[in-house]
C-alpha positions as CSV (number, residue, x, y, z in Angstrom):
1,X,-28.5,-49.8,110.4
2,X,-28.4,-48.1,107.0
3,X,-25.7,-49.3,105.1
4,X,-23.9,-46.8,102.5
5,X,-22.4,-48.8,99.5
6,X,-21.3,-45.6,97.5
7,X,-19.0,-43.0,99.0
8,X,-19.9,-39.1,97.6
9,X,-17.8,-39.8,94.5
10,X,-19.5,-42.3,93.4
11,X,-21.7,-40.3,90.8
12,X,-23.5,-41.3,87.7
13,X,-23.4,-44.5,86.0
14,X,-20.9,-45.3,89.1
15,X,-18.5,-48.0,87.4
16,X,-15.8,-48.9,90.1
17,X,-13.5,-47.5,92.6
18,X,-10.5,-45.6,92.2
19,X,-7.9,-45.7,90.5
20,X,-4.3,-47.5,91.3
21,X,-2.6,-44.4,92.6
22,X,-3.6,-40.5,92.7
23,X,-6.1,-39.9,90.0
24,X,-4.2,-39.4,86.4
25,X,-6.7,-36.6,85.8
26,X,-5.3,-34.6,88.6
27,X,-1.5,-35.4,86.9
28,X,-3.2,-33.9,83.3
29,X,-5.1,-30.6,85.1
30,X,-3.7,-27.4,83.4
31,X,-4.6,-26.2,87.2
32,X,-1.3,-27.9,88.5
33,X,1.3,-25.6,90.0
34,X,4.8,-25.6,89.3
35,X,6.0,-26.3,93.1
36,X,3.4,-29.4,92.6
37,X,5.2,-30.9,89.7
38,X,8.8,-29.9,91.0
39,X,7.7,-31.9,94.5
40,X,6.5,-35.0,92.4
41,X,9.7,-34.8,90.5
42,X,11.7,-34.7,93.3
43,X,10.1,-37.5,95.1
44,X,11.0,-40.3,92.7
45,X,13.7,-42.8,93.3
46,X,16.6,-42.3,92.3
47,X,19.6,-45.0,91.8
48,X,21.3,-43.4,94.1
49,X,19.3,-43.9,96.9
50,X,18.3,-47.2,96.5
51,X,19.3,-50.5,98.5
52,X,20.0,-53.7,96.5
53,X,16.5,-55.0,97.1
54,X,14.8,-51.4,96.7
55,X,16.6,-51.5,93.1
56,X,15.5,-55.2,92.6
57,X,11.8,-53.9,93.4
58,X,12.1,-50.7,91.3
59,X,13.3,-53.4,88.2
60,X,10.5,-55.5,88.8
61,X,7.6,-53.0,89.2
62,X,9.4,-51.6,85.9
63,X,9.2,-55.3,83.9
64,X,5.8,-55.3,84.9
65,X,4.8,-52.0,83.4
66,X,6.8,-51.9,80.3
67,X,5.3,-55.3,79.6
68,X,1.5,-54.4,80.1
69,X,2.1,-51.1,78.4
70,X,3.7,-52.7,74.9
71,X,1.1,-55.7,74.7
72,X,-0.9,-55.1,71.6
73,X,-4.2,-56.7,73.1
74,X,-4.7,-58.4,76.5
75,X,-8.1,-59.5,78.2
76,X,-8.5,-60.3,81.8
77,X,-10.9,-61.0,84.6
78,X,-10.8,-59.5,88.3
79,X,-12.4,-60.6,91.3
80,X,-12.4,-57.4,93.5
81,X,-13.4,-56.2,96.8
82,X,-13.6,-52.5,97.9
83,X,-14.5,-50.8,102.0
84,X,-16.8,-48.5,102.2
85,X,-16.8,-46.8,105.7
86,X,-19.9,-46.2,107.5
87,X,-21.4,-43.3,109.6
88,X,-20.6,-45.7,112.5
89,X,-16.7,-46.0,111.6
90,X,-18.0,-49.6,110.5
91,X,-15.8,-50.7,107.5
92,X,-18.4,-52.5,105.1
93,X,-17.3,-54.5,102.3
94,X,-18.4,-55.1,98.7
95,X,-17.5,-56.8,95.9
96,X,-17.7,-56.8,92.4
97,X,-16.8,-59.0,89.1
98,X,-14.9,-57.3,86.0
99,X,-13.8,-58.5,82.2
100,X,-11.6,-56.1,80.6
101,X,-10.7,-56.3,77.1
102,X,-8.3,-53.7,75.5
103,X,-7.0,-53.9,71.7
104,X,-4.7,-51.0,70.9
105,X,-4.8,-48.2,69.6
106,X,-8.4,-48.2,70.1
107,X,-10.4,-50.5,71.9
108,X,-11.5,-51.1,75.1
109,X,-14.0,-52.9,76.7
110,X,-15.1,-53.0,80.5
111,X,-17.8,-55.8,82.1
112,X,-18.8,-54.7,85.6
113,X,-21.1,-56.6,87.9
114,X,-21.2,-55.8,91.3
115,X,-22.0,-58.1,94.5
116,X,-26.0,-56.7,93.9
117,X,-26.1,-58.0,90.4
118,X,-26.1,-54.5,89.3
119,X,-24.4,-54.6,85.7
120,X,-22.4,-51.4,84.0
121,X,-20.5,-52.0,81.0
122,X,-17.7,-49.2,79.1
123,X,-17.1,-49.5,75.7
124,X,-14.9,-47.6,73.7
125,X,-14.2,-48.0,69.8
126,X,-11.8,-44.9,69.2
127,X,-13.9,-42.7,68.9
128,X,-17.0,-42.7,71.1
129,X,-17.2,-43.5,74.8
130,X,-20.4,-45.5,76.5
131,X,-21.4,-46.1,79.6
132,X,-24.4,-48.5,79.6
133,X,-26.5,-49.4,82.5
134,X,-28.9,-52.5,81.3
135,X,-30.6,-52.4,84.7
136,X,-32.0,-49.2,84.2
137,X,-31.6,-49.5,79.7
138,X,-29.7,-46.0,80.2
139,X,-26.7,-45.1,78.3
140,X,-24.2,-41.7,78.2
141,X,-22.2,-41.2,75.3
142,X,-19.4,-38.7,75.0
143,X,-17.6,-38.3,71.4
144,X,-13.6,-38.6,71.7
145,X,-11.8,-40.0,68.8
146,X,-7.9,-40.2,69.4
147,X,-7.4,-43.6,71.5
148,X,-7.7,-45.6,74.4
149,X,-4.8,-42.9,76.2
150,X,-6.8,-40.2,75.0
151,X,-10.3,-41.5,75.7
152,X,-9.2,-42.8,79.8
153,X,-7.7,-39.4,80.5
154,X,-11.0,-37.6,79.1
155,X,-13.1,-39.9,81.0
156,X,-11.0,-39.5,84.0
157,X,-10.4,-35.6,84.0
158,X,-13.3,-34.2,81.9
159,X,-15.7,-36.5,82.5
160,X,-15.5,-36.6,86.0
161,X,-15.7,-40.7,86.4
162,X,-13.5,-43.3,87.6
163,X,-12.4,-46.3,85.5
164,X,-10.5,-49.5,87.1
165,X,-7.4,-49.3,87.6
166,X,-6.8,-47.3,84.9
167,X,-3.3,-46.7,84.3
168,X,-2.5,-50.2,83.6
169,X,-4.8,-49.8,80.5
170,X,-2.2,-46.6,79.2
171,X,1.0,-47.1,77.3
172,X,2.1,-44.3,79.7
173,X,1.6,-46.6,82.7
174,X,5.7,-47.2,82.8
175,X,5.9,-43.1,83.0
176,X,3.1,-42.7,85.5
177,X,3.8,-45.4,88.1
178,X,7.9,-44.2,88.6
179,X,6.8,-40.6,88.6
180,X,3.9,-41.1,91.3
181,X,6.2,-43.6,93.5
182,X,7.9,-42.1,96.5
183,X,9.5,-45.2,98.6
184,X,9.2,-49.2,97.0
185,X,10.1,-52.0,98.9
186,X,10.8,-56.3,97.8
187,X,8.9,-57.4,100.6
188,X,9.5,-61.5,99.5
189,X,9.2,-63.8,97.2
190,X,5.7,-65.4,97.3
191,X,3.2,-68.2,95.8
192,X,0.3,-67.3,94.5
193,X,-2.4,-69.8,93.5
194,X,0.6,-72.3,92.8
195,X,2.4,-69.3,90.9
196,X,5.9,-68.0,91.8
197,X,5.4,-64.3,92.2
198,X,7.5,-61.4,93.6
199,X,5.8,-59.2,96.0
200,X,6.6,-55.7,96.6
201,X,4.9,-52.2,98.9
202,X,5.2,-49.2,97.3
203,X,3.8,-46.0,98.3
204,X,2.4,-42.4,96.7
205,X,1.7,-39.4,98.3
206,X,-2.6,-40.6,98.4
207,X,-2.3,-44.4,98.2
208,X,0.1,-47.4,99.9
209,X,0.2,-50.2,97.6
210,X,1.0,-53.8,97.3
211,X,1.5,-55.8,93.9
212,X,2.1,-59.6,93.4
213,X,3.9,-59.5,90.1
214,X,4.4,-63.2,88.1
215,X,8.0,-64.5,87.9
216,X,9.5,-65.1,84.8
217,X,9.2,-64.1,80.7
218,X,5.1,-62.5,81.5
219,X,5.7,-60.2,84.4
220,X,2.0,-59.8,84.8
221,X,0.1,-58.6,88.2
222,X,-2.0,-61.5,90.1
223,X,-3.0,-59.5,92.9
224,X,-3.4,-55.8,93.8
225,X,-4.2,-54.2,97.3
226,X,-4.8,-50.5,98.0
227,X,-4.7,-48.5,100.7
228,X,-6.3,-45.1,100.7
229,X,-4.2,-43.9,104.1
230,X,-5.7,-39.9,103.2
231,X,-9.6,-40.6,103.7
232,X,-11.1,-41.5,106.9
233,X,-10.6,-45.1,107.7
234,X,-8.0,-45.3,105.5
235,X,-10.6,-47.9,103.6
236,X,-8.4,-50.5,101.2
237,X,-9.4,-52.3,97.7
238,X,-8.4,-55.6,96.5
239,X,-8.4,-56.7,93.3
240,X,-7.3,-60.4,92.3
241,X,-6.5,-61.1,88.5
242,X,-7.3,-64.6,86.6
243,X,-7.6,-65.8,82.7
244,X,-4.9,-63.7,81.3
245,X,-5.1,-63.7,77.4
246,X,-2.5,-62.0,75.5
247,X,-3.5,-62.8,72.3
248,X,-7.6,-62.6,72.6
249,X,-9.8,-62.8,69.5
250,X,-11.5,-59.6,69.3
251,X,-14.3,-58.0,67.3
252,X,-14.8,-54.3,66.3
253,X,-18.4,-55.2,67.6
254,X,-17.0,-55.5,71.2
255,X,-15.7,-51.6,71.2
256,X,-18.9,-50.4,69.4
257,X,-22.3,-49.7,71.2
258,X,-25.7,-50.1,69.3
259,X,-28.4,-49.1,71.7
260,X,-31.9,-50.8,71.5
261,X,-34.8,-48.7,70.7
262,X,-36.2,-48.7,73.9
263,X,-32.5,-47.6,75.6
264,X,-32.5,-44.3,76.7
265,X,-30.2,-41.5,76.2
266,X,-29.0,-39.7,79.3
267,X,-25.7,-37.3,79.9
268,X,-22.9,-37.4,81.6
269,X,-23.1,-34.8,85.0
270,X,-19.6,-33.4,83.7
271,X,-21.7,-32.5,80.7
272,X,-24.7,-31.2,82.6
273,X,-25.4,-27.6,83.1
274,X,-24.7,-26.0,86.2
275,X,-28.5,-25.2,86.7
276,X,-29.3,-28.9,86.2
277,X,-27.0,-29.9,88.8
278,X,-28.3,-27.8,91.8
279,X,-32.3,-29.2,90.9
280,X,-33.6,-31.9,92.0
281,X,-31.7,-35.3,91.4
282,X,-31.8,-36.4,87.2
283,X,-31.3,-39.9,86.6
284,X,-27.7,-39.1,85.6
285,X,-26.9,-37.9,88.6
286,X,-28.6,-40.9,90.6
287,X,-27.3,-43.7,88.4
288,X,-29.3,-46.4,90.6
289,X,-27.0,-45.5,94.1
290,X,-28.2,-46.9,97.4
């Protein structure tokens, strides 16, 4: 049997798989109609409608957010697992290592390795945007000064590529996650690799959710499943977070890329022209799938 590791949107210089919730980008289209936005409105929790333990929930998911979203600097590691469904219905599943290192306003750094050893790292330094490939020595660069809000929406809407969990890298994450939640629920209180933790199921109009968030002063997330209950198989990801550092020492040297001579320079397929796309497959396009 031929396994498929990469679903179709999986494209160049494929870094990871979706993100938390409905993709931001399709929140920051200037293609969204009005009756879109008034039914996302409408959907949101509202005191009113809450039970005691939906509210609790609600308070905790907001802690959480709030708290990620006003840290100056955080690092963190992730042991994450993704399904991939097969032509067979077969759910097969991979796995993948990630560092990610954010300093705000304008640094971010993201170490991918993947259950194959394949390698992709994103760097940003406020003003550029890489995507490196050292298995292949390929790199795509995109110019976007502004910030790591700015530069994750870019590389989310215009770009055309996916970044882990990328919300809880935005100071709008508090914003995005009420707006894009439809019912949350406590579902217990928990232990988590000998930590208290609350956990709680939400759901958005593309993606159920579950989140084990810490007890206490750091409400920070140990564990993250999603379920994608819109695409076939309703596939699920799992992402498990360890060595949280909220006060790393970071260099400007992290955010910046300074390819070797014998890198090479390749494009982004958002930035591609249209004729490129329909020829035969570039090396952009490919980005070493399976």
């Amino acid at each position: 049997m031929k396994i498929k590791r990469q679903m179709k949107m999986w494209i160049a210089l494929y870094l990871i798989v979706l993100t938390i919730s409905v993709s931001w980008a399709q929140k920051q289209s200037p293609e969204e109609s009005e009756d879109s936005k008034t039914s996302s409105t409408n959907s949101q929790l509202t005191e009113s409608q809450l039970t005691e333990e939906q509210a609790a929930a609600k308070d905790i998911l907001k802690r959480m957010a709030e708290f990620l979203a006003k840290t100056p600097k955080f690092s963190v590691n992730l042991k994450a697992s993704f399904e991939v469904i097969q032509e067979s219905g077969q759910k097969i599943e991979f796995g993948e290592n990630r560092k990610v290192i954010l300093s705000r306003p304008n640094g971010l750094r993201v170490e991918v390795e993947h259950s194959d050893g394949e390698k992709h790292l994103v760097q940003y330094d406020g003003k550029e945007i890489t995507v490196f490939n050292p298995s292949q020595n390929v790199y795509a660069q995109a110019y976007k000064p502004g910030g790591v809000d700015e530069a994750v929406k870019f590389f989310l809407r215009d770009l055309g590529m996916r970044l882990p969990l990328a919300m809880l890298l935005t100071s709008q994450f508090p914003e995005e996650i009420e707006r894009r939640t439809q019912a949350l629920d406590y579902v217990e209180d928990t232990v988590i690799d000998g930590k208290p933790a609350h956990h709680l199921a939400g759901r958005t109009e593309t993606v159920d959710y579950q989140v084990w968030i810490a007890e206490g002063a750091k409400p920070l997330p140990i564990q993250i499943v999603l379920t994608y209950k819109n695409v076939e198989g309703m596939p699920d990801y799992r992402a498990q977070f360890s060595d949280w550092n909220l006060n790393p020492q970071v260099k400007d040297t992290q955010f910046a890329f300074t390819p070797s001579k014998e890198a090479r320079k390749i494009a982004f397929v958002a930035q591609l022209p249209k004729t490129a796309l329909e020829g035969p497959a570039s090396p952009a396009q490919t980005g070493g799938q399976k």
